[in-house]
ZADO-1210 file (C-alpha; in nm, 4 decimals, padded with zeros to 6 digits):
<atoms>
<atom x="01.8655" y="-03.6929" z="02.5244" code="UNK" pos="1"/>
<atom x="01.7908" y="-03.3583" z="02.7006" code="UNK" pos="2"/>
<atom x="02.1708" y="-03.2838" z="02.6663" code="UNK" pos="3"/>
<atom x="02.1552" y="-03.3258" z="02.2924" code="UNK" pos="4"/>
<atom x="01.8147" y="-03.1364" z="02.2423" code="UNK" pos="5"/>
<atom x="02.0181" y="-02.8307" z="02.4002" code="UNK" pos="6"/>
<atom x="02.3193" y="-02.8572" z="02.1487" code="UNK" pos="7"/>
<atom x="02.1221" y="-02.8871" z="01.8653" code="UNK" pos="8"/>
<atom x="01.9277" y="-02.5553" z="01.9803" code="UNK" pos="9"/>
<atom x="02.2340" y="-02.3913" z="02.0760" code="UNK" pos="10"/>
<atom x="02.3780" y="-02.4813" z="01.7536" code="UNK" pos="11"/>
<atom x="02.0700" y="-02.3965" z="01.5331" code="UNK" pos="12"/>
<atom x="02.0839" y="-02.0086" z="01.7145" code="UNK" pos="13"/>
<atom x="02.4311" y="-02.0161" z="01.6183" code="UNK" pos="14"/>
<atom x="02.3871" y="-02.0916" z="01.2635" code="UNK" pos="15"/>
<atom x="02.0932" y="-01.8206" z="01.2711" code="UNK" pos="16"/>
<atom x="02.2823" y="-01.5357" z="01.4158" code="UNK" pos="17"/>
<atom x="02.5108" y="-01.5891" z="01.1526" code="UNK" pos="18"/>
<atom x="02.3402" y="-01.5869" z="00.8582" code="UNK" pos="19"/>
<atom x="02.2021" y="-01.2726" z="01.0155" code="UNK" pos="20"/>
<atom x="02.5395" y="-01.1077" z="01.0744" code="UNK" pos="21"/>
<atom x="02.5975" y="-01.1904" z="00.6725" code="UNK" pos="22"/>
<atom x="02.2861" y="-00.9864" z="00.5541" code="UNK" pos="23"/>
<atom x="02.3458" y="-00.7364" z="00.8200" code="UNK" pos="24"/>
<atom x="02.6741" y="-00.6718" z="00.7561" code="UNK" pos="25"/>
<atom x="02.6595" y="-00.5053" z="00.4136" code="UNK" pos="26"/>
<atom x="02.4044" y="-00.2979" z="00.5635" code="UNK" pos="27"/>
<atom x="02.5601" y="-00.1765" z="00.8546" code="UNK" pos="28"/>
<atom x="02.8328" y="-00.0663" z="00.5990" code="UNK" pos="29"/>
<atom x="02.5984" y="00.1438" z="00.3997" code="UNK" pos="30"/>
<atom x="02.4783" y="00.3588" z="00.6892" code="UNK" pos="31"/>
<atom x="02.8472" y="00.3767" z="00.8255" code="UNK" pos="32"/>
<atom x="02.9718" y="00.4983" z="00.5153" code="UNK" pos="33"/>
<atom x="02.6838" y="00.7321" z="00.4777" code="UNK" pos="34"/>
<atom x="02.8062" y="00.9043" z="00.8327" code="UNK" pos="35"/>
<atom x="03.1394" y="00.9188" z="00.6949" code="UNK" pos="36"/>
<atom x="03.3548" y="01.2036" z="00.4398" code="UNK" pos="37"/>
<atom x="03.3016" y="01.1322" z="00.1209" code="UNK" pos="38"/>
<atom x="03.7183" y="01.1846" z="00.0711" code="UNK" pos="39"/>
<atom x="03.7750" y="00.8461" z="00.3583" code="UNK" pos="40"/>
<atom x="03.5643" y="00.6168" z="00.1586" code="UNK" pos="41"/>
<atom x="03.7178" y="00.8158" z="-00.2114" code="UNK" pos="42"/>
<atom x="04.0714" y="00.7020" z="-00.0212" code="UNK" pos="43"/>
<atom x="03.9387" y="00.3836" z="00.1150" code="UNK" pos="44"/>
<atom x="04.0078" y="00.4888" z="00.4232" code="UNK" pos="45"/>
<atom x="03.6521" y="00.4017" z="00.5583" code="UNK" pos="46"/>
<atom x="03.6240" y="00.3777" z="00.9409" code="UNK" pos="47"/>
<atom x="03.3551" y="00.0826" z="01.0716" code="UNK" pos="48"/>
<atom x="03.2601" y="00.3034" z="01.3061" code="UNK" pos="49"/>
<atom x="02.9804" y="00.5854" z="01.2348" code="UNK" pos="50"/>
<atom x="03.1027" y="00.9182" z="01.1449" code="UNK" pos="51"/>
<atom x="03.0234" y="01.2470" z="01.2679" code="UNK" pos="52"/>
<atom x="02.8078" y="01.3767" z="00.9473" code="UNK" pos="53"/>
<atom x="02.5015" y="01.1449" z="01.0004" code="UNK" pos="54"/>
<atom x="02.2598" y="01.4817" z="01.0395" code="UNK" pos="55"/>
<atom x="02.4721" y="01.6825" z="00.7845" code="UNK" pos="56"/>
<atom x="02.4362" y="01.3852" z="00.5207" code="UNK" pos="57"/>
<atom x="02.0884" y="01.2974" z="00.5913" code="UNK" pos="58"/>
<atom x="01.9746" y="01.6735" z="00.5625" code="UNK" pos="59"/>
<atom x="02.1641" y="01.7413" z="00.2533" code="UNK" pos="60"/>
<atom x="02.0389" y="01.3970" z="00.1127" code="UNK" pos="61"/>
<atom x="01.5998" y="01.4276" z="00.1763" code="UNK" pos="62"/>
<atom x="01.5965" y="01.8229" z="00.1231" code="UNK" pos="63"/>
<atom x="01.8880" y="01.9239" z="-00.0978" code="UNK" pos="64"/>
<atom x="02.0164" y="01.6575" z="-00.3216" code="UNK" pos="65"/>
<atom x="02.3845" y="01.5293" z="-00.4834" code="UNK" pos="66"/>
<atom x="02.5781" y="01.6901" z="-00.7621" code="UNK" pos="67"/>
<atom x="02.5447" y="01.3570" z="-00.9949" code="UNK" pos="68"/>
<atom x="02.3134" y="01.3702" z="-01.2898" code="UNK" pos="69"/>
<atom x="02.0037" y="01.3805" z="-01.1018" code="UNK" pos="70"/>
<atom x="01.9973" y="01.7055" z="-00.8252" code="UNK" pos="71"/>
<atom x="01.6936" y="01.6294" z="-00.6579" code="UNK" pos="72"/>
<atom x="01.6260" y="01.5939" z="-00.3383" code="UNK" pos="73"/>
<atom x="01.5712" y="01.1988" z="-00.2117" code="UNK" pos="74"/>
<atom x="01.2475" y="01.3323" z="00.0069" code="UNK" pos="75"/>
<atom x="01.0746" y="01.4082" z="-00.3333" code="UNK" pos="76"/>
<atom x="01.1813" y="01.0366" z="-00.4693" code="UNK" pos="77"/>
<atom x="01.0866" y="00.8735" z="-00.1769" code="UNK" pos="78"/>
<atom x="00.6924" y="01.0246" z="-00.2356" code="UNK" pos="79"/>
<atom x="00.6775" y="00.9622" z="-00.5598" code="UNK" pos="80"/>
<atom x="00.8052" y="00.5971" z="-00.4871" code="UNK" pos="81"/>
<atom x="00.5202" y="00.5740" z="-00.2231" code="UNK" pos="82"/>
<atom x="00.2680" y="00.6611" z="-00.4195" code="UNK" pos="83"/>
<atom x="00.3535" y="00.4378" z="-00.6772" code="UNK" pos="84"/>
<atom x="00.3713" y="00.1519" z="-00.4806" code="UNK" pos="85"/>
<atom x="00.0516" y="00.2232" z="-00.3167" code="UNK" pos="86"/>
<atom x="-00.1415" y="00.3065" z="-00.6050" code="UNK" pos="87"/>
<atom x="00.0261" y="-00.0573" z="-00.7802" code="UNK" pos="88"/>
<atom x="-00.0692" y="-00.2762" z="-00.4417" code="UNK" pos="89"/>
<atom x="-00.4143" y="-00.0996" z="-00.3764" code="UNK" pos="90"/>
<atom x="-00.4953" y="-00.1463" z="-00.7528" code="UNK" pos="91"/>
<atom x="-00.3905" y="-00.4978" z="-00.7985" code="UNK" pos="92"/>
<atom x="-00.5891" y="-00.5722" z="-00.4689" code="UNK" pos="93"/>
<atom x="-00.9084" y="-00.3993" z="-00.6088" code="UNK" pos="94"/>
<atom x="-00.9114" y="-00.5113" z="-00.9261" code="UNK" pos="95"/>
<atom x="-00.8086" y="-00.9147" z="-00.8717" code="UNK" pos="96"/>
<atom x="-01.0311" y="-00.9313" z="-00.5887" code="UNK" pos="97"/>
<atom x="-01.2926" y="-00.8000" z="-00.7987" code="UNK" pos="98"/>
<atom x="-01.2193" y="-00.9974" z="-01.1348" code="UNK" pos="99"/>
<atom x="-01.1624" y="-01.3019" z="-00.8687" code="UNK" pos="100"/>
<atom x="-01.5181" y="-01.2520" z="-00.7522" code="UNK" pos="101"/>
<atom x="-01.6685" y="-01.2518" z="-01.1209" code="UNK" pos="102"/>
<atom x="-01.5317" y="-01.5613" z="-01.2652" code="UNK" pos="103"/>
<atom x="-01.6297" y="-01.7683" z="-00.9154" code="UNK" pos="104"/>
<atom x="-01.9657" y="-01.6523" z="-00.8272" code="UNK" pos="105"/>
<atom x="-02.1105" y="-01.5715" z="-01.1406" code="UNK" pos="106"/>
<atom x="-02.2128" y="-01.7471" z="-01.4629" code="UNK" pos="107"/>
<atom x="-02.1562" y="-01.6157" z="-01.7789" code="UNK" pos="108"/>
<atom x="-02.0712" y="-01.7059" z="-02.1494" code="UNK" pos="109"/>
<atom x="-01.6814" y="-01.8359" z="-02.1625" code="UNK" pos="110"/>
<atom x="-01.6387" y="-01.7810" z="-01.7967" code="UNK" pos="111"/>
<atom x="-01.2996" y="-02.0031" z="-01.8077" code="UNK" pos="112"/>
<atom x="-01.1587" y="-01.8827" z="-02.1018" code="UNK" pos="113"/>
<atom x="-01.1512" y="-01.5114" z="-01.9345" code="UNK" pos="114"/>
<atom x="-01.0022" y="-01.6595" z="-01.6683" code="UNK" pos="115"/>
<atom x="-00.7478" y="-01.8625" z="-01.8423" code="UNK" pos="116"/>
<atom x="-00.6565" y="-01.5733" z="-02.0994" code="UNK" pos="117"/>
<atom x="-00.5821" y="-01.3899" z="-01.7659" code="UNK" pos="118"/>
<atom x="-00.3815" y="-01.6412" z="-01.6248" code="UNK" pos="119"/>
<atom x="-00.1491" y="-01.6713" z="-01.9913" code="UNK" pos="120"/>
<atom x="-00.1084" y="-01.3339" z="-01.8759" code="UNK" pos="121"/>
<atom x="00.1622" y="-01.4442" z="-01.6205" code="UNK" pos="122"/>
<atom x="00.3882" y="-01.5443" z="-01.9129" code="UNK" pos="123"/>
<atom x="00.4105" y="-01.1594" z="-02.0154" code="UNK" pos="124"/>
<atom x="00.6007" y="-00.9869" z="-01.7920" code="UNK" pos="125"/>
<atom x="00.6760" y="-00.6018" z="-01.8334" code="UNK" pos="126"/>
<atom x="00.9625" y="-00.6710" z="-02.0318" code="UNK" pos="127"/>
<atom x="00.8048" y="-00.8514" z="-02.3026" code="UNK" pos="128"/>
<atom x="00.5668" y="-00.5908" z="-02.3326" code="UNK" pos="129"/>
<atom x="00.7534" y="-00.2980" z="-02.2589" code="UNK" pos="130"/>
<atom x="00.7576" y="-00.1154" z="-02.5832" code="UNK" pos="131"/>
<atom x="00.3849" y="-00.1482" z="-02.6247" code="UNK" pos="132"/>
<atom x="00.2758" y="-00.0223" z="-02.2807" code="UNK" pos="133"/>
<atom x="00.5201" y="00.2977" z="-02.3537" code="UNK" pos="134"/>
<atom x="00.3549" y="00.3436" z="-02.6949" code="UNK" pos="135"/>
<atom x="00.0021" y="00.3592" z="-02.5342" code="UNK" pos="136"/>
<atom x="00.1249" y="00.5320" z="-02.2191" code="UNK" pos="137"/>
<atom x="00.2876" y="00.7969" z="-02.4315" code="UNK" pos="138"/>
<atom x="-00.0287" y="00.8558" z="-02.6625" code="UNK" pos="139"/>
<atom x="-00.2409" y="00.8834" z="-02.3842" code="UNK" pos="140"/>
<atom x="00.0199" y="01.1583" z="-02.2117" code="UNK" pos="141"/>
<atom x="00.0834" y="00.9295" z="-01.9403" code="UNK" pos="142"/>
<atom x="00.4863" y="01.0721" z="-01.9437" code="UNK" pos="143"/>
<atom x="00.5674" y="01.2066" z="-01.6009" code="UNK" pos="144"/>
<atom x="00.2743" y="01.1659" z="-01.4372" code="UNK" pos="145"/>
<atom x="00.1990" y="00.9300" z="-01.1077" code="UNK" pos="146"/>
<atom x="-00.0961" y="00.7708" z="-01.3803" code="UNK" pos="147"/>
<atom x="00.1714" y="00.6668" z="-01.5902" code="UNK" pos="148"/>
<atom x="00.3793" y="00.4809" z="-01.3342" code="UNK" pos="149"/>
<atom x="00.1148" y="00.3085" z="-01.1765" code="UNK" pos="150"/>
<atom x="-00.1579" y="00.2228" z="-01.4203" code="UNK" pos="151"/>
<atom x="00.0356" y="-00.0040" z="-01.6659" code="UNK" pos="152"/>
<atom x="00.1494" y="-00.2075" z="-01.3367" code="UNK" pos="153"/>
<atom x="-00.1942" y="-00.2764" z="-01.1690" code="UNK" pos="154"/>
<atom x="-00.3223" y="-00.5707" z="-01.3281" code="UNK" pos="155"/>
<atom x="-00.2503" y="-00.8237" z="-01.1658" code="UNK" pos="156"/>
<atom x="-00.2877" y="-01.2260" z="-01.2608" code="UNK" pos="157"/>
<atom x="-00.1026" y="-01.3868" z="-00.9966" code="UNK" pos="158"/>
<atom x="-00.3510" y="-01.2199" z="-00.7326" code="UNK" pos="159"/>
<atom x="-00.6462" y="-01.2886" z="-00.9226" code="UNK" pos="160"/>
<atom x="-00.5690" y="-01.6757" z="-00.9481" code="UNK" pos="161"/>
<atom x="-00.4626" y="-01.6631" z="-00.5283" code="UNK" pos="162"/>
<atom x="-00.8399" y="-01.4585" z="-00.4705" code="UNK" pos="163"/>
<atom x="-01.0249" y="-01.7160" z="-00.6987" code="UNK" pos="164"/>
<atom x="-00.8551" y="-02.0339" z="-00.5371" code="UNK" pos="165"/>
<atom x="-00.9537" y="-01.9123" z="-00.1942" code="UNK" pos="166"/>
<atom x="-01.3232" y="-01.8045" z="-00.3244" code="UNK" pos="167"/>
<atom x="-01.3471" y="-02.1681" z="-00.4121" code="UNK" pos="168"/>
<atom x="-01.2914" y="-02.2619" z="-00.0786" code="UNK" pos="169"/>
<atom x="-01.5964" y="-02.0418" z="00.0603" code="UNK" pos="170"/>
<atom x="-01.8953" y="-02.2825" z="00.1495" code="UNK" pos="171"/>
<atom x="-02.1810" y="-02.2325" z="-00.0582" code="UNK" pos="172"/>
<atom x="-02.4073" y="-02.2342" z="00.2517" code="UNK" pos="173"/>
<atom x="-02.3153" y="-01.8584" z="00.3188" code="UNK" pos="174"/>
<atom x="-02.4074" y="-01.7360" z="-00.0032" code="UNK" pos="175"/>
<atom x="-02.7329" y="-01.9007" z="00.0434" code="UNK" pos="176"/>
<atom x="-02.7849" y="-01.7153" z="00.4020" code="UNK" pos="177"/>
<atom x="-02.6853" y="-01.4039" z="00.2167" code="UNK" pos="178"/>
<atom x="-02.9713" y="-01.5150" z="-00.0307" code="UNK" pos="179"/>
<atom x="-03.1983" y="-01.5471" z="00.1975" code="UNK" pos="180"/>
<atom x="-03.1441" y="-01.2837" z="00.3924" code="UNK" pos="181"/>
<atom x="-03.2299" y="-01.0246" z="00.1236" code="UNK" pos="182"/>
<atom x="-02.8312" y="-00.9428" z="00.0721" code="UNK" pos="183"/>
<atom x="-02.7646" y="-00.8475" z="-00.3505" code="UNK" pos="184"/>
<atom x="-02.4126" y="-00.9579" z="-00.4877" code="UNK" pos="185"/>
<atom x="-02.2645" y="-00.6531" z="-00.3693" code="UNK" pos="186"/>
<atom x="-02.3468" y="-00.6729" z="-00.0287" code="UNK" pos="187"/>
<atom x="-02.2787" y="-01.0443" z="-00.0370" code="UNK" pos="188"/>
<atom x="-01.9202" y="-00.9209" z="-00.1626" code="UNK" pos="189"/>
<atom x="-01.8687" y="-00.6282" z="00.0981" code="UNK" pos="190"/>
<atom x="-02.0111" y="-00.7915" z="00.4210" code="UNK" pos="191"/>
<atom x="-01.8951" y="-01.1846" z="00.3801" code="UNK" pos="192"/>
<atom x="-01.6332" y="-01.1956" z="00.1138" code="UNK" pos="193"/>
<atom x="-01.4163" y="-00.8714" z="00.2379" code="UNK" pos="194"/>
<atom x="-01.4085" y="-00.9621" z="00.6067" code="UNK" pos="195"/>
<atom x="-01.2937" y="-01.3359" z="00.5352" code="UNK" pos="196"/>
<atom x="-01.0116" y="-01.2117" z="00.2888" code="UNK" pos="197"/>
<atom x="-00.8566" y="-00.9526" z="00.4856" code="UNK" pos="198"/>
<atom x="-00.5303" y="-01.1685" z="00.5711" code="UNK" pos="199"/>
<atom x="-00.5116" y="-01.2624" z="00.1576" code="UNK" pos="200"/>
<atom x="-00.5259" y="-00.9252" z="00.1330" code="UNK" pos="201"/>
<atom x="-00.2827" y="-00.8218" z="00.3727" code="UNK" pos="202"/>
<atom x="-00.0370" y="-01.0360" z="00.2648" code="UNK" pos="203"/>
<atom x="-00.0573" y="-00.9646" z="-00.0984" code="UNK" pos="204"/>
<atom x="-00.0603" y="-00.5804" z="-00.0110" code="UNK" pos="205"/>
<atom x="00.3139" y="-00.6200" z="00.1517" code="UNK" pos="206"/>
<atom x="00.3776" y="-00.8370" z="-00.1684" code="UNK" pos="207"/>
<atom x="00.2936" y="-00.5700" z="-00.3830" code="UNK" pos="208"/>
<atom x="00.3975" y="-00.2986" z="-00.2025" code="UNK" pos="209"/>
<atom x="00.7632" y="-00.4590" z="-00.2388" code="UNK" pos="210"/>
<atom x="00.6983" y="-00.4978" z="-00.6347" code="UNK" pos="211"/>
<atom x="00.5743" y="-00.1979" z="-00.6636" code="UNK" pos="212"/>
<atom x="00.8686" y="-00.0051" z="-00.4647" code="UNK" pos="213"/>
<atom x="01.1385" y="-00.1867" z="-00.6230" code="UNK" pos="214"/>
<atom x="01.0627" y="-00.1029" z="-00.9823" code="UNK" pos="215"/>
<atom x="01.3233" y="00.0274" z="-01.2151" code="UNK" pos="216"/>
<atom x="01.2869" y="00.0009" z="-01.5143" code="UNK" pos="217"/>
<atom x="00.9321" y="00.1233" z="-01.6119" code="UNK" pos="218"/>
<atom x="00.9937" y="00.4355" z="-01.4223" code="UNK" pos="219"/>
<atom x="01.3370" y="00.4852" z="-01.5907" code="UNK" pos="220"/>
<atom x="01.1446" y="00.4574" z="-01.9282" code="UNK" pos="221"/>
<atom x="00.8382" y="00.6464" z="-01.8350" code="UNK" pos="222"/>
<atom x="00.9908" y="00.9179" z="-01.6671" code="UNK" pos="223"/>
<atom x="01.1962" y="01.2577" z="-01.7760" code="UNK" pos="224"/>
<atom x="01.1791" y="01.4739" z="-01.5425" code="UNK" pos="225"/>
<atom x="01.4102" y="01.4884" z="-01.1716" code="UNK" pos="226"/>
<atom x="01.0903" y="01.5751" z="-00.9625" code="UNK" pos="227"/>
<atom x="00.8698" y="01.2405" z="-01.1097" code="UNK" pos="228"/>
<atom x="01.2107" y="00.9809" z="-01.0790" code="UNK" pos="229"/>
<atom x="01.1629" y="00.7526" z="-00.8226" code="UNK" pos="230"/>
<atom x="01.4574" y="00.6412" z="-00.5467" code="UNK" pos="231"/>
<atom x="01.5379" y="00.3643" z="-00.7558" code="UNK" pos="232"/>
<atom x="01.6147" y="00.5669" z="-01.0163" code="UNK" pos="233"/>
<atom x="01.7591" y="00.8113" z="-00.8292" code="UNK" pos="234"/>
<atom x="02.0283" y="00.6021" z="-00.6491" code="UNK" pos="235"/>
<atom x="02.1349" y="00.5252" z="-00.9914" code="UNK" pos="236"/>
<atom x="02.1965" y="00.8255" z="-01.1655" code="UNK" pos="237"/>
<atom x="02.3668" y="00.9845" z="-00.8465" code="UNK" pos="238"/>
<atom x="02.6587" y="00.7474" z="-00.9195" code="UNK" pos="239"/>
<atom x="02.8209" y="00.9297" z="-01.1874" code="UNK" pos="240"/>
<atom x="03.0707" y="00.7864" z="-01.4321" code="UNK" pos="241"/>
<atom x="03.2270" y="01.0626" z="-01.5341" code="UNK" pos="242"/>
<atom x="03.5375" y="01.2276" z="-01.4205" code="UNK" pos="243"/>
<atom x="03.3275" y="01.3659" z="-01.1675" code="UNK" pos="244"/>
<atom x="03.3639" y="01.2325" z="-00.7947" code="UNK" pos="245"/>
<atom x="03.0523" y="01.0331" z="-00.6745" code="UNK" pos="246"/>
<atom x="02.9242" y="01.1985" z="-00.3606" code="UNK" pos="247"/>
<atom x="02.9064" y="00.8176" z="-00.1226" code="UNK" pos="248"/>
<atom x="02.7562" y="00.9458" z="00.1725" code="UNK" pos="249"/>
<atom x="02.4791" y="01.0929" z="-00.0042" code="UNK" pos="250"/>
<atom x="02.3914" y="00.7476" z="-00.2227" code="UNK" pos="251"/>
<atom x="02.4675" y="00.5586" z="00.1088" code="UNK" pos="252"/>
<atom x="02.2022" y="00.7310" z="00.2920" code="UNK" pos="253"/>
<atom x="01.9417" y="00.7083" z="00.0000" code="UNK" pos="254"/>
<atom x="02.0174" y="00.3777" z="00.0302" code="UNK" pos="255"/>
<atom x="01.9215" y="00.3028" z="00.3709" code="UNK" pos="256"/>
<atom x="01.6134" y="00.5424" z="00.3460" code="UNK" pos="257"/>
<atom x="01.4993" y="00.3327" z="00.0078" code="UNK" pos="258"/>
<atom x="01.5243" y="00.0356" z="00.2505" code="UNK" pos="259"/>
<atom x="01.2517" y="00.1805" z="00.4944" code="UNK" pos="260"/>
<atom x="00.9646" y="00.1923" z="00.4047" code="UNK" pos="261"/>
<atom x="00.9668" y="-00.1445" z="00.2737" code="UNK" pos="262"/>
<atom x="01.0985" y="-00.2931" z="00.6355" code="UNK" pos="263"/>
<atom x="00.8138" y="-00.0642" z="00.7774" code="UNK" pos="264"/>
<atom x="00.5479" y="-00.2029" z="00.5809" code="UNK" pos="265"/>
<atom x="00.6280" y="-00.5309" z="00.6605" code="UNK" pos="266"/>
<atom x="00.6751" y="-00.5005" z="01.0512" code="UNK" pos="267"/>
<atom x="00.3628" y="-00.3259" z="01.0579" code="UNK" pos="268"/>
<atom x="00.1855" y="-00.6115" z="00.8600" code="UNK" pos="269"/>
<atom x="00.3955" y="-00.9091" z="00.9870" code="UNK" pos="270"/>
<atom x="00.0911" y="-01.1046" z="01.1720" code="UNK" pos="271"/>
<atom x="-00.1182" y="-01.0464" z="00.9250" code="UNK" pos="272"/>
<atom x="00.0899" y="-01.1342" z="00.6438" code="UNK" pos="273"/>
<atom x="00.2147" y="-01.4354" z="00.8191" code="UNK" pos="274"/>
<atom x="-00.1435" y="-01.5634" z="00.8895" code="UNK" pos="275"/>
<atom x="-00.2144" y="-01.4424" z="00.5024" code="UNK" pos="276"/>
<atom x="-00.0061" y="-01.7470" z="00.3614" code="UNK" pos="277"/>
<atom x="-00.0264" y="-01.9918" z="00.6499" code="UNK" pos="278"/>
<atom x="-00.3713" y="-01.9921" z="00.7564" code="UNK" pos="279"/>
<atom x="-00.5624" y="-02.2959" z="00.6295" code="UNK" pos="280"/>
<atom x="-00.9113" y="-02.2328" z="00.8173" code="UNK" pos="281"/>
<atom x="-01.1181" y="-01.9991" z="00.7083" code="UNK" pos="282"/>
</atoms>
């Protein structure tokens, strides 16, 4: 029996290690190829070893920029991406957590029917309603502006229906000691609410962060100028299809620097946001 328990653990590592060598793999490709000439990989002569142009590439790619359509440099993208994402996850947060608060502890005419026209919501994705939110965005001179890739994005029905459901699960009892205690609805909300949802919250901030960051198509719409694009956009315009020769290297390593902060945000977060979805006690 004790034999058997080992195979089957030896054999479930193996089958682990290589799905991770499969997602890996590609990866380790990109940042090879970004330490490589741009004329081996043109030739498809590629090495799978790393190159000697991994400083040379890097530099060029965060403060100089490629020769495709778009010429500036990935360190500007990679801010404006942050901020977007940030300003999208922060804003969701604030303003589900807040709307999520509302229609649970408070009573007020057609309560449910806010909540349920927010929740229809979910069935209009940015696509749907992309030419409307450019119309507005553009009357309002939203166009290049960190306002105009972040506001449209922040509101947020999935998070309000997660804050509400676990709102619901808050005993009654402690807003009656807050009651009783002298404590308002907004000190209720900051000093029993906020410290009991701070694992919802950290998992829906790495959640959002990775919406927010990987957005393309809003930004490619809202945007017109080089310095505003974000690294999304970016990666995609440094390809070029004309006769012109795609600098590799160069989209290789804004490729594994789009990847980062992403990873980052989640290692940093990855107890939290574990114990976000899994944790059943409050």
């Amino acid at each position: 029996m004790v034999e058997n328990e080992g195979i089957r653990r030896y054999v479930a590592h193996a089958i682990l290690w290589i799905g991770i060598a499969i997602v890996a793999f590609p990866v380790y490709l990109a940042f090879v190829a970004s330490t490589q000439d741009n004329a081996a990989i043109a030739n498809g002569q590629m090495s799978l070893l790393p190159g000697g142009h991994f400083l040379e590439t890097y530099y060029k790619t965060l403060f100089v920029g490629s020769s495709g359509t778009t010429r500036e440099p990935v360190g500007t993208m990679l801010l404006n991406s942050l901020i977007m994402a940030l300003s999208i996850a922060l804003g969701k947060i604030f303003i589900s957590i807040l709307s999520a608060y509302a229609i649970v502890f408070f009573r007020f005419p057609f309560r449910m029917t806010v909540f349920w026209i927010i929740f229809i919501t979910l069935m209009l994705p940015v696509e749907v309603r992309i030419y409307p939110t450019y119309k507005i965005a553009a009357d309002l001179n939203l166009l290049d502006s960190y306002s105009g890739l972040a506001l449209p994005l922040i509101a947020s029905a999935t998070a309000t229906l997660l804050f509400r459901q676990f709102f619901m699960t808050v005993p009654d009892e402690l807003m009656e000691a807050s009651r009783i205690d002298g404590a308002g609805p907004f000190r209720f909300f900051k000093d029993t609410l906020l410290p009991l949802s701070r694992t919802n919250m950290a998992a829906l901030f790495v959640i959002l962060f990775i919406y927010g960051w990987n957005q393309y198509l809003w930004p490619l719409l809202i945007t017109t100028r080089d310095d505003m694009q974000t690294i999304q956009v970016g990666i995609r315009k440094m390809i070029v299809t004309s006769d012109a020769l795609t600098e590799w290297p160069v989209v290789m390593a804004t490729s594994i620097l789009a990847m980062l902060p992403p990873v980052l945000v989640v290692i940093v977060m990855q107890k939290l946001f574990v114990r976000g979805l899994v944790e059943t006690e409050k």
